[in-house]
Residue, then its C-alpha position, 0 to 999 in steps of 0.5 A: x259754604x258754597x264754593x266760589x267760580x269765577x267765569x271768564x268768557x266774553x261770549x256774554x250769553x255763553x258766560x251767562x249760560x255757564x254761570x246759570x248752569x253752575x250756580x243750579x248745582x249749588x256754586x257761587x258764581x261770579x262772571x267777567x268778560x275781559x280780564x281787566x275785570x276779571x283781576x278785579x274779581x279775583x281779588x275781591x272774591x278770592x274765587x276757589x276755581x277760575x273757568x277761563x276762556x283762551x281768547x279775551x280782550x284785553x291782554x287774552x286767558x293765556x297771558x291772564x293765566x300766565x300772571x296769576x300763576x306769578x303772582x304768590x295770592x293767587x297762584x294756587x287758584x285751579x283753572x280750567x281753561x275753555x279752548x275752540x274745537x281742534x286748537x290743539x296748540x292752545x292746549x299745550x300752550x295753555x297747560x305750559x302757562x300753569x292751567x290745570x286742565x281745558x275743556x274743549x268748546x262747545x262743552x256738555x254741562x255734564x263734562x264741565x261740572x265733572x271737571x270742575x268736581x275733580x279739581x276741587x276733590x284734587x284740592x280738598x285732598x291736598x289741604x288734608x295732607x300734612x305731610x313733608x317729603x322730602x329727596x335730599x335738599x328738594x321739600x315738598x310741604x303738603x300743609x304748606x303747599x310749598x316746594x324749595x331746593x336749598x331752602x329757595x321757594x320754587x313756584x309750583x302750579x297746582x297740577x306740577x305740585x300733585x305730580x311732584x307729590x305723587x312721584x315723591x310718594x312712590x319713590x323709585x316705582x316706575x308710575x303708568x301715564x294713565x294711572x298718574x291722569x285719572x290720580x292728578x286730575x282725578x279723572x280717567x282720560x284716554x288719550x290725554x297722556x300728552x298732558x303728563x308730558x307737559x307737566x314733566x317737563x316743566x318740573x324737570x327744568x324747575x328743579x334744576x338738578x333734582x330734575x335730572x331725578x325724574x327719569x322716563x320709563x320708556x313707553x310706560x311712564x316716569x319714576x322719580x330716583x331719588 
């Protein structure tokens, strides 16, 4: 079964491209160009990733991320977020609303379909696991794909969910930056690493106390003490 891509850009012929370009490698591809039209597809398709640009009319692709990461149907849809060259800000915000990863405008069709790929490695993985991990009152489901804290469901992105996993996983071991990149995201990425700290710092502050329990490995990376 082909695997479904929802793109949502309102540069008409850059979408098209986009699409043209997806489907040649064998992808179902769907296309908006504003997000009223995108929530549209996204209910009626259930796409398995969202290519989504930053700047849209009507409400714009961060505020469009922001409220299909609160939504419990559709919070678990990875989506890589298209910003403009330089936006640096746009990244960070971008990531802070729940955006798994970004591609910077213009793109190559080769690191576009690389990232898509590693996102979707990055979910088979994680629908193969039927694990619970667990620190005290804080479990995490690996066949649920849930996390709670004194039985309360905490909404987790997908990439906040890996992470969490990943440090449960290695209780107590300091884990590398970089090495934690390339197993999240599934792709080595120098200089990055910025994006882990993003990503940590949401978890901690969505834990509440057991995010105390992630402690900064100084000038290396994060250990999880619990």
């Amino acid at each position: 079964m082909k695997r479904k891509i929802l793109v949502v850009d309102d540069d008409i012929q850059l979408c098209q491209l986009t699409s043209d370009i997806l489907e040649e490698h064998g992808y179902q591809v769907f296309a908006a160009h504003n997000t009223d039209d995108a929530f549209k597809k996204v209910y009626e398709h259930t796409p398995d990733l969202i290519v989504l640009d930053i700047w849209l009319p009507s409400i714009g692709g961060l505020e469009f991320c922001r409220q299909i990461r609160n939504d419990a149907q559709t919070r678990a849809i990875p989506i890589i977020m298209l910003t403009v060259q330089d936006k640096e800000m746009d990244k960070v915000i971008g990531l802070e609303m729940g955006a798994d990863d970004y591609v910077t405008k213009p793109f190559g069709q080769r690191e576009l379909l690389a990232r898509i790929k590693a996102v979707l490695r990055r979910v088979e993985r994680g629908l193969a696991e039927n694990k619970v991990l667990k620190s005290g009152d804080l479990i995490l489901d690996m066949d649920k794909h849930t996390v709670t804290v004194k039985n309360r469901l905490v909404p987790m992105t997908p990439k906040e969910f890996d992470l969490l996993a990943m440090m449960l996983q290695n209780k107590r071991k300091a884990l590398n930056r970089q090495n934690l990149l390339t197993a999240v995201w599934g792709y080595d990425a120098p200089g990055s690493t910025g994006t882990i700290d993003v990503h940590i710092r949401h978890l901690r502050k969505k834990l509440q106390s057991h995010g105390a329990k992630i402690k900064t490995v100084l000038g290396f990376g994060y250990r999880f003490d619990g």
